[in-house]
C-alpha positions in Angstrom: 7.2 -24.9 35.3 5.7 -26.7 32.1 2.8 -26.9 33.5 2.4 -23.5 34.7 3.2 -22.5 31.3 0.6 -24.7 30.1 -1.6 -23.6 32.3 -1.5 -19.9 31.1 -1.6 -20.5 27.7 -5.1 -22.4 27.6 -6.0 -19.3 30.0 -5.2 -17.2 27.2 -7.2 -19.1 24.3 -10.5 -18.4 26.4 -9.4 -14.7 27.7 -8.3 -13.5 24.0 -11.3 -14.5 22.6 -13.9 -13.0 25.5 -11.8 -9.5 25.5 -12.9 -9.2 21.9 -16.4 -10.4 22.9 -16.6 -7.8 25.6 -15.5 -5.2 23.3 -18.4 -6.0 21.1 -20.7 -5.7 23.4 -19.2 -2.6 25.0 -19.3 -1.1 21.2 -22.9 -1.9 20.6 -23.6 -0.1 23.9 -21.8 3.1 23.2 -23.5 3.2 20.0 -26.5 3.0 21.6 -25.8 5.8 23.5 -24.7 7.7 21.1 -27.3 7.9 19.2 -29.2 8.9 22.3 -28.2 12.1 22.1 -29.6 15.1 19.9 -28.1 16.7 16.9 -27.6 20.2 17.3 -28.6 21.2 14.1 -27.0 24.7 13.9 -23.2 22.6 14.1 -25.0 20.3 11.3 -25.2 23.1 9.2 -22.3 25.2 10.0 -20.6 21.5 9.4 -22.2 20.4 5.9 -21.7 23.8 4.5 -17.8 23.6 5.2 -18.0 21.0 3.8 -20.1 21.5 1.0 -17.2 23.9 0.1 -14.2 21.9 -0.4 -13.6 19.6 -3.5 -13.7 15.9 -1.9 -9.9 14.9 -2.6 -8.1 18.2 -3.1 -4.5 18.8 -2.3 -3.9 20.0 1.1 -0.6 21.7 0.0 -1.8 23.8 -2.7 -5.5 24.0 -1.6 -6.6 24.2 -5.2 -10.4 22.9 -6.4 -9.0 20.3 -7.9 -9.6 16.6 -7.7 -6.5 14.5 -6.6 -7.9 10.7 -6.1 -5.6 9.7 -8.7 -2.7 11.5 -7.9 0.8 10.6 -6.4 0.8 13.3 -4.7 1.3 12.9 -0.5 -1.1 15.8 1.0 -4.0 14.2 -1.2 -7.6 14.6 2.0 -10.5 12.3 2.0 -13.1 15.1 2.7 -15.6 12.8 1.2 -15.2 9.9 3.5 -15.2 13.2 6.0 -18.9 13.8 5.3 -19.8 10.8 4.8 -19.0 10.2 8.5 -20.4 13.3 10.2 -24.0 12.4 7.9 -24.0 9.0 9.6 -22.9 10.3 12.8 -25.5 13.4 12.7 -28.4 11.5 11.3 -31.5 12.0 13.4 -32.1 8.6 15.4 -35.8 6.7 15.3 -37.4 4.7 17.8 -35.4 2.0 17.9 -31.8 2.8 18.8 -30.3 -0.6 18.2 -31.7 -0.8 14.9 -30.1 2.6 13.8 -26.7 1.5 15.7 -26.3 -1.6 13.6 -27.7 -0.4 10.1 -25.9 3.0 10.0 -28.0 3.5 6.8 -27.0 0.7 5.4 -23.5 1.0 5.7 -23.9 -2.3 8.1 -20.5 -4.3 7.9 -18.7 -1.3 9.2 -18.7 -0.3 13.1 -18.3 3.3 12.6 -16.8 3.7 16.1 -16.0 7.5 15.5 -20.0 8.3 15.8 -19.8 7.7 19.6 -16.8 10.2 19.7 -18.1 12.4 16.7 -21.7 12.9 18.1 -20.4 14.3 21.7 -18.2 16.8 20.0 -20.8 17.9 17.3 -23.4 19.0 20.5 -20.3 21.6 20.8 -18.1 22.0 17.5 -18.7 22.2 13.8 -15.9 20.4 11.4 -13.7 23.6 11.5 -13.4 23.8 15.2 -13.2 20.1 15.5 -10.4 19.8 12.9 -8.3 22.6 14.6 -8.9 20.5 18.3 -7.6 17.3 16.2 -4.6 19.3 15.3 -3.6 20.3 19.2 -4.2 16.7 20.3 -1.9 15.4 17.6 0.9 18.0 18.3 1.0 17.2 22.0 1.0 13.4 21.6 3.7 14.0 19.5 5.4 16.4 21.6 5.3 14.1 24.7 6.0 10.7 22.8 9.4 12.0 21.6 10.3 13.4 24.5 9.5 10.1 26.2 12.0 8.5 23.4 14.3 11.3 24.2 14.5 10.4 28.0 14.5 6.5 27.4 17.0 5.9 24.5 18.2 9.5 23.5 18.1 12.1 20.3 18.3 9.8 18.0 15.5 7.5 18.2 13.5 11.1 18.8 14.2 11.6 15.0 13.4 8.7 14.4 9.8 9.0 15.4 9.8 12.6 14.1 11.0 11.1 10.5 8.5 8.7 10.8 6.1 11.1 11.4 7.0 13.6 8.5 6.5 10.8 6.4 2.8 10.0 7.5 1.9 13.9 6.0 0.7 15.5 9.6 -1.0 18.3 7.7 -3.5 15.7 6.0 -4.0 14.2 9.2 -4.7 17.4 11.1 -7.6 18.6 8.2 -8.9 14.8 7.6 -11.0 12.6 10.5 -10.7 9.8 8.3 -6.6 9.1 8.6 -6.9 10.6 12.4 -8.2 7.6 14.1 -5.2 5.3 13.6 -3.1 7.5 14.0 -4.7 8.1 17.7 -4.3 4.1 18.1 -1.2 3.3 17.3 0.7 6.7 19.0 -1.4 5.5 21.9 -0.7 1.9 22.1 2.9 3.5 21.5 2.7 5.1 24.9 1.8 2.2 26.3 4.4 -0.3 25.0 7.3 2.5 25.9 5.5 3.6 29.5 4.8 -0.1 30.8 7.0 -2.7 29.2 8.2 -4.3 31.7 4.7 -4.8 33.3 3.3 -6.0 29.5 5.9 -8.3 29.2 4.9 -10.8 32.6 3.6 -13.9 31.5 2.3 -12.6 27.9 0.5 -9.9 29.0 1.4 -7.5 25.8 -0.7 -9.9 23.8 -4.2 -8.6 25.4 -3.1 -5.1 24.6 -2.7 -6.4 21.2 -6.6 -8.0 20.7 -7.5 -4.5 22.2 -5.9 -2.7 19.7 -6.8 -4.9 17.1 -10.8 -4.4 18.6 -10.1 -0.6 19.0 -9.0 -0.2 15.2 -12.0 -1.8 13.5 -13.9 -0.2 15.5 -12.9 3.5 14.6 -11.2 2.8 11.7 -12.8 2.8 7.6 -10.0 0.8 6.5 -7.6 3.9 6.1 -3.8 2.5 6.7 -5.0 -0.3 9.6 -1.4 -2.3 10.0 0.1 0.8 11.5 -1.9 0.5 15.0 0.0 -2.8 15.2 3.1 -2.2 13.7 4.4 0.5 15.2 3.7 -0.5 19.1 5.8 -3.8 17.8 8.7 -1.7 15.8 8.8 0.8 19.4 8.8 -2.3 22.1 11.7 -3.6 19.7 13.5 -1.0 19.4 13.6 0.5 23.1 14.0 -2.9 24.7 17.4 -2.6 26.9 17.2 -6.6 28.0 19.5 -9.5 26.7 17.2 -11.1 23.8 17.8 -13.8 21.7 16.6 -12.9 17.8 14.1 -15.9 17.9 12.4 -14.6 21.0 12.1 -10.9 19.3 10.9 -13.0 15.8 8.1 -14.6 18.4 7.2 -11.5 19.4 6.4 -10.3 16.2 4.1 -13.3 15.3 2.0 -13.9 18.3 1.0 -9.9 18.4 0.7 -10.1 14.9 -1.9 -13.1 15.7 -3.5 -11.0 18.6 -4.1 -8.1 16.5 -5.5 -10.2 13.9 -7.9 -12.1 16.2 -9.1 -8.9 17.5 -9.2 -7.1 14.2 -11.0 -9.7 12.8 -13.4 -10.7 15.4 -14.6 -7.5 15.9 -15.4 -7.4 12.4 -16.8 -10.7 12.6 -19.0 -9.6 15.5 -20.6 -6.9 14.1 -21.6 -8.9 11.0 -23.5 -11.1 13.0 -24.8 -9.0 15.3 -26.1 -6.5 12.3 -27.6 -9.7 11.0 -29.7 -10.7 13.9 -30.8 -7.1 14.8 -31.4 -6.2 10.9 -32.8 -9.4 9.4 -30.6 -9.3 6.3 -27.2 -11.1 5.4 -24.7 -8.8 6.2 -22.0 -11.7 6.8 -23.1 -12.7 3.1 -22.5 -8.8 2.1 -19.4 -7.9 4.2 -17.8 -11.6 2.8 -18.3 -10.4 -0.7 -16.4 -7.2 0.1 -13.7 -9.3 1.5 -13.5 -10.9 -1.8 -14.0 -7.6 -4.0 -11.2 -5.8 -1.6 -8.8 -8.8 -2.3 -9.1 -9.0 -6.1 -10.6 -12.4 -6.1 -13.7 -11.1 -7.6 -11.7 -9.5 -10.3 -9.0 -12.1 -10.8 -5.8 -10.3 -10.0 -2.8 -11.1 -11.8 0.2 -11.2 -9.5 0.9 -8.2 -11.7 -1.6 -6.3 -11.3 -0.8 -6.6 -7.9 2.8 -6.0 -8.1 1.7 -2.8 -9.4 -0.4 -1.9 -6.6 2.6 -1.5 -4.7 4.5 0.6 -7.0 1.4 2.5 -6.9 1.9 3.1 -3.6 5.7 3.7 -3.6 5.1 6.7 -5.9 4.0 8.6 -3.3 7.5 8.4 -1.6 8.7 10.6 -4.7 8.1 13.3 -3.1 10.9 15.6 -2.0 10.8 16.7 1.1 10.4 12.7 2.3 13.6 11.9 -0.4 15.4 14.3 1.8 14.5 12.7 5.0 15.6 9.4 4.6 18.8 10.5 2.5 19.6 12.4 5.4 19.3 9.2 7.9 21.3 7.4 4.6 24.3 9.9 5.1 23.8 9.5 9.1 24.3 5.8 8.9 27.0 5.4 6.3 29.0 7.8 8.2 28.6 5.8 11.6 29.5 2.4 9.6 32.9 4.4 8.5 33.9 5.9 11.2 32.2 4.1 14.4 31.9 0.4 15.1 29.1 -1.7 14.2 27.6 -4.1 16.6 25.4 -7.3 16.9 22.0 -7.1 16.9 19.3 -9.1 17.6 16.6 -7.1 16.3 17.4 -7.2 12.9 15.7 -10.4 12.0 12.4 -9.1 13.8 12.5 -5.1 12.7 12.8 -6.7 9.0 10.2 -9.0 9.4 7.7 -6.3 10.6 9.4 -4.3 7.5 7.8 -6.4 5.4 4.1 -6.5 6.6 3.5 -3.5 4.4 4.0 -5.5 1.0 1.9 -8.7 2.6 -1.1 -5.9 3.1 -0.9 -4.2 -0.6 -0.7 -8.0 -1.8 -3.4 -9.6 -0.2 -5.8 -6.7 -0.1 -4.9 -5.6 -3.9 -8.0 -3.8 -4.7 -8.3 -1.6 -1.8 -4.7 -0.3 -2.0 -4.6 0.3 -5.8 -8.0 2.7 -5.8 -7.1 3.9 -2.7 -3.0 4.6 -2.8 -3.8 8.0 -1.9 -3.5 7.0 1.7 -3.2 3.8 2.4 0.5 4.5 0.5 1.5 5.5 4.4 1.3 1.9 5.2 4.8 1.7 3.9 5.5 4.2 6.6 6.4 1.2 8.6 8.9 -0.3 6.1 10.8 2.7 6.5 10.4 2.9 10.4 11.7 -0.7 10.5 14.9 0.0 8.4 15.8 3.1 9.8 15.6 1.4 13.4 18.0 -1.3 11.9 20.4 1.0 11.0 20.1 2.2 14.5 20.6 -1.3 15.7 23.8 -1.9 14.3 26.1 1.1 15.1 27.7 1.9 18.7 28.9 5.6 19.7 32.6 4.1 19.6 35.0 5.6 17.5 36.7 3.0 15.1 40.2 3.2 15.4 41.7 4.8 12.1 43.2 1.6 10.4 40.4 -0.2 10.4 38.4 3.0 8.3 39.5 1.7 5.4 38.5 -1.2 5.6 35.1 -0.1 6.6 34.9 2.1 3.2 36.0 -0.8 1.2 33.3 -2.8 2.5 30.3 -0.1 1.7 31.8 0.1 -1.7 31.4 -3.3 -2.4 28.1 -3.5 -1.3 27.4 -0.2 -2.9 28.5 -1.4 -6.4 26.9 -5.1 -6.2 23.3 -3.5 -5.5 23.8 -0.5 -8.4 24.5 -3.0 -10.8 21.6 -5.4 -9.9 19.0 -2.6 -9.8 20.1 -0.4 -13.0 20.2 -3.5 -15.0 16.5 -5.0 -13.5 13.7 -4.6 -16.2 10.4 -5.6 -15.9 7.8 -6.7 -19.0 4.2 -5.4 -18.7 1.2 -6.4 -21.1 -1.3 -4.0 -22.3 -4.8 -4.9 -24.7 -7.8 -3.5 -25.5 -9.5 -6.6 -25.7 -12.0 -5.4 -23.2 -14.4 -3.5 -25.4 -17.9 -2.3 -24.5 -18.7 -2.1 -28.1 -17.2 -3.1 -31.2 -17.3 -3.0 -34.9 -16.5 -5.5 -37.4 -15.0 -5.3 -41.0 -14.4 -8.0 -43.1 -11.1 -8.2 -45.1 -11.2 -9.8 -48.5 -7.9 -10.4 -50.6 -5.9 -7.4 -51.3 -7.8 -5.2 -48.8 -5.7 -3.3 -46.0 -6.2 -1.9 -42.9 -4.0 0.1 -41.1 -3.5 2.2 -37.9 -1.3 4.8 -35.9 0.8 3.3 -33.3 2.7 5.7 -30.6 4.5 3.4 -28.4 4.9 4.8 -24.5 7.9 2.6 -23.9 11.1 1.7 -26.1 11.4 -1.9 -26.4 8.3 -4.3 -27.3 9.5 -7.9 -26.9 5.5 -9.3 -27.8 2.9 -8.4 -30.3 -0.7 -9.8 -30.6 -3.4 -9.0 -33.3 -7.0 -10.2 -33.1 -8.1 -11.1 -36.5 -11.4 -13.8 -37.2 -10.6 -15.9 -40.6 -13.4 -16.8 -42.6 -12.0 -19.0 -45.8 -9.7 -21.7 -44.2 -7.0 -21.0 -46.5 -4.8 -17.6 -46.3 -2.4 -14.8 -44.7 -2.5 -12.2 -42.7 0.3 -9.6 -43.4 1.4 -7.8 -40.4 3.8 -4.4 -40.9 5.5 -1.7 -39.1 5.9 1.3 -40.9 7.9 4.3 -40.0 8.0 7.2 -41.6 10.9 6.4 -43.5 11.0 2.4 -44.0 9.9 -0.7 -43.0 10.5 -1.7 -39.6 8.8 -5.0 -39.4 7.2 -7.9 -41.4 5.5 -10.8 -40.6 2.9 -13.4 -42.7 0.7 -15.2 -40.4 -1.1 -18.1 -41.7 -5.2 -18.1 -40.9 -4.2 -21.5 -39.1 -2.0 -19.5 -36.4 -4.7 -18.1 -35.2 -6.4 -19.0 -31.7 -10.1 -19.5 -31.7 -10.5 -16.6 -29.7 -9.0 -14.8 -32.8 -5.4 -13.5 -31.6 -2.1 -14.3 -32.9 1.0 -13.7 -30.6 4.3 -13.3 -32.1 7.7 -12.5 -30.3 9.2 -9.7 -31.6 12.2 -7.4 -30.7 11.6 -4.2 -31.2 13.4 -0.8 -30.4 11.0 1.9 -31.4 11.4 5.6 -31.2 8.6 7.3 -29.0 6.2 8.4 -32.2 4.0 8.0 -35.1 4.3 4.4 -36.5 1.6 2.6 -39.0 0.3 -0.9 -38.3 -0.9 -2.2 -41.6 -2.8 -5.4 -41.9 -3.0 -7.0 -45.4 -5.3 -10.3 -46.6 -3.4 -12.6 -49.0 -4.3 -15.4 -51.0 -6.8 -16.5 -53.0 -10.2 -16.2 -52.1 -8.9 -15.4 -48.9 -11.2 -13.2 -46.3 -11.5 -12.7 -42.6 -13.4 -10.2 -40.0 -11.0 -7.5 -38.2 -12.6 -5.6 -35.7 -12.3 -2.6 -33.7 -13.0 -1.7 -29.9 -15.4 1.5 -30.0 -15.7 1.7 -26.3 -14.3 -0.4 -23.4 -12.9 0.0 -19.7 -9.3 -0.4 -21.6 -9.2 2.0 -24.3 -5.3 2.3 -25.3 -3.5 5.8 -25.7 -1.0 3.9 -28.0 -3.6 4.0 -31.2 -4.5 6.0 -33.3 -6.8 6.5 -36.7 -8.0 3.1 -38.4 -8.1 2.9 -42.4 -9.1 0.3 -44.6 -7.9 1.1 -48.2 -8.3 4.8 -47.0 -11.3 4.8 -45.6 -11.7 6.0 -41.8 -13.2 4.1 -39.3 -14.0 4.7 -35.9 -12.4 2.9 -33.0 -9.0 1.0 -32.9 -8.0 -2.2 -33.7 -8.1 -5.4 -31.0 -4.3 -5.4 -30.4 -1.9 -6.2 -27.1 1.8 -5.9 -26.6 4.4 -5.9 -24.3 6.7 -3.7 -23.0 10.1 -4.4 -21.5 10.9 -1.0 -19.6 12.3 0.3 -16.0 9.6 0.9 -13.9 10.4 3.7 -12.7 12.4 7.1 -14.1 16.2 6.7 -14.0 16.2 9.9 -11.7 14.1 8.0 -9.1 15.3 4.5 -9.9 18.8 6.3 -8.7 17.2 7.5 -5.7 15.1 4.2 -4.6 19.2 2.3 -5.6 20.7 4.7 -3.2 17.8 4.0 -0.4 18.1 0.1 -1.0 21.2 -0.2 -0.7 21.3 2.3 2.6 19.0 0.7 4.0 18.4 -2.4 3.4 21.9 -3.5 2.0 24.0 -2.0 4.6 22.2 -2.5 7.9 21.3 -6.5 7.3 25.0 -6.9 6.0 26.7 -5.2 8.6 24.3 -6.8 10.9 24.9 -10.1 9.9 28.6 -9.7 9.5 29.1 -8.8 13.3 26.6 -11.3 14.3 29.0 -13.8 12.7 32.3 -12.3 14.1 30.8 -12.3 17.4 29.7 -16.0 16.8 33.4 -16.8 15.9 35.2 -14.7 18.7 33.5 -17.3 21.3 34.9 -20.3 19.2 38.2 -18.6 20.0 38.8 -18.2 15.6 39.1 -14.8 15.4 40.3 -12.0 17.8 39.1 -8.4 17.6 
């Protein structure tokens, strides 16, 4: 048996590897052939023009002409990345067919799968009929995938796609090709997982449909909301599996697909580069690798920060009502199983949270992409919400709990209820903000008994840091820092010229509790003979909403002083904090504890400790 076993898995290392090959290859040739074809120019036209007419990220809710790339809103379209697709896909071809699959004008370190699909429907549809064909496709697929749920595990885990499936905006992703194409792999890879399980499941065979979705989604895919054409055939073969597992050998499952999707995601990717490279005579490994970097914030040095942002970024979009409501309605569903029905072992909890977590892995690592793009790639979290939601389907049974043992039940979501409210309404977090990085600056030099001085509006509260960029000239003096309000003094501080860095800035800890309006910075040279160079950021990438007009002894001048500070603040509104408390402790809280509890009353009942 150990050999056998052996046996397969060096099979595998040499298959995996050569079904991502082949796909390469089969790519390059359908690219080819693609670009075989004519362009019926009349569909060009009729396409462009539709186009043409539409602002490039406007709100497919409200369908105004207005620009929504930095919104939080959820119905935010890509029509951009739209025609930038059908111009590749719809540019005439030249002589060498190849050539024109690999370049793709220059947008080389990409596949651009959808031209094979894109160029057969064009010799028949423009972009209007096309998007009203995607829409039909998706609402059977949907159709028939929860009516395959329905028929294998019941009406339940049918809303449970459905939710998930609200929550991925199906509007947007009828009116915009660009989210389409993973949403097409992963349903589809769904199918498969729910319609042939058992087959899948022989000797590892689920993890060549996992290289082949991996393949499939960087082929088709522009780097939309990727992780969801593997995490959701994992989440669905968890949560519909009817056999005895243990929680290590669903936690395995997890991983090695994980690994298969990433080899064939990546070696796709891989492939292409070096096949654009040999066919084009240019570095496009070198090119696509600095992307890589650029994507993943190493370019820019991303604070973990920063990146921690990126995710809150991406959790705004969840603010919106309709997708509250859905989820407090599975919040209500579960707390009134864990009252008034049992609540069972389960061993997919470990592996439903572990997928759970994928989504805050991705924003992490690929911190770039996610921040300027958290108009959809905030769907990624989709799968968070999948996960937890099929935990809380995990742990409950259709038995009634016998009335005595209600109360006890209550007591114990109390608890849990109260120990999470007070953790997350007392959480603060601290974020620094500076205009250090000017474009252009002016300098003024201080002399003794000069002042400068500045409006300050603070956005938050509470500052618990201050920092003032000031250059001393004479090697003996001070630096007086106030804060004025309208009616007194709310802060004073004499910094010696020797406190200062030699990059110029002066931290100080401070602990201030500021109303949200006009203050005065004033900045003072004291001492004798004392001077120094202030200066103030003209222009610059950072320019901070917090300042206002600059004066020295009266005088205007243009810009605003080099300053940073820190806030100590909730992230988010009390309102939503409320809402997000209420969802963590629902479900996350709830299902792992009750999960965990019954796992461990289980684990007891066969030492013969406890009876139940």
């Amino acid at each position: 048996m150990d050999r056998l076993i052996k046996n397969e898995n060096i099979k595998r290392i040499f298959i995996l590897p050569f079904i991502v090959l082949v796909g390469a290859l089969v790519g390059t040739v359908l690219l080819v052939a693609a670009f075989a074809l004519p362009v019926n120019q009349s569909r060009l036209a009729e396409t462009m023009a539709t186009i043409e007419g539409q602002m490039s990220y406007h709100n497919v809710l409200d369908m105004r002409e207005c620009s929504y790339f930095f919104s939080s809103l959820p119905g935010v379209l890509d029509t951009a990345t739209d025609s930038l697709m059908f111009e590749k896909a719809l540019n005439a071809s030249g002589d060498n067919l190849l050539y024109e699959a690999m370049d793709i004008q220059g947008y080389s370190y990409y596949w651009h799968g959808y031209i094979v699909i894109l160029r057969v429907l064009c010799l028949f549809f423009n972009y209007t009929d096309i998007r009203f064909l995607n829409f039909i496709i998706q609402f059977l697929m949907v159709i028939c995938f929860a009516q395959l749920l329905y028929r294998r595990k019941g009406t339940i885990y049918s809303f449970l796609f459905l939710t998930s499936y609200l929550l991925l905006m199906p509007i947007a992703l009828y009116f915009c090709l660009q989210f389409s194409w993973i949403f097409y792999i992963a349903l589809g890879a769904s199918f498969l997982v729910l319609k042939w399980s058992d087959f899948l499941e022989v000797k590892g065979r689920y993890l060549y449909l996992f290289v082949i979705i991996g393949v499939a989604t960087c082929y088709f895919d522009l780097l939309t909301y990727p992780l969801i054409s593997w995490a959701y055939p994992v989440l669905w073969w968890i949560l519909v599996s009817a056999k005895e597992r243990k929680a290590f050998e669903y936690v395995k499952g997890v991983v090695t697909s994980g690994l298969a999707w990433i080899l064939g995601y990546g070696g796709m990717w891989i492939l292409k580069c070096l096949f654009a490279t040999w066919v084009l005579g240019r570095d496009v490994l070198g090119t696509a690798a600095d992307e890589v970097l650029l994507r993943a914030g190493v370019q820019e040095q991303v604070t973990w920060h920063i990146r921690w942002e990126t995710i809150l970024a991406n959790l705004e979009h969840y603010k919106y009502k309709v997708y509250v409501f859905a989820v407090i309605i599975w919040l209500v569903w579960f707390l009134y199983k864990v009252v008034f029905s049992k609540t069972v072992t389960s061993s997919k909890v470990g592996a439903l949270l572990l997928v759970g977590v994928s989504p805050l892995v991705w924003y992490t690592v690929l911190s770039n992409h996610t921040s300027v793009h958290h108009f959809f790639t905030y769907r990624i979290f989709n799968i968070s919400v999948l996960a937890l939601c099929g935990c809380m389907v995990s742990v409950v049974s259709m038995e009634k709990m016998k009335a005595r043992l209600v109360v006890k039940q209550v007591l114990h979501v109390v608890v849990a209820g109260l120990l999470v409210f007070v953790c997350t309404f007392c959480s603060r977090e601290e974020s620094t903000y500076g205009n250090g990085a000017y474009h252009t600056k002016e300098e003024m030099q201080l002399i003794e008994g000069q002042t400068a001085t500045m409006e300050f509006y603070p956005a938050e509260n509470r500052l618990t840091q201050f920092g003032v960029q000031f250059e001393p000239v004479s090697e003996e003096g001070f630096l007086v820092f106030r804060l004025m309000s309208e009616e007194s003094e709310v802060y004073s501080r004499e910094i010696s010229f020797s406190e200062f860095k030699d990059d110029g800035i002066c931290y100080f800890d401070v602990d201030w509790n500021l109303r949200k309006e006009k203050y005065i910075i004033q900045l003072e040279v004291q001492g004798k003979d004392a001077k120094g160079i202030l200066s103030s950021a003209l222009t610059g990438s950072i320019m901070l909403e917090e300042c206002g007009q600059v004066t020295v002894d009266g005088t205007p001048v243009p810009g605003q002083l080099l300053i940073c500070f820190t806030y100590n603040y909730r992230a988010l509104p009390q309102g939503v904090d409320f809402i997000y408390t209420l969802l963590f402790w629902g479900f996350i809280v709830m299902p792992v504890y009750f999960g965990v509890k019954e796992s461990a009353a289980v684990k007891l009942k066969s030492l013969g400790k406890i009876e139940r």
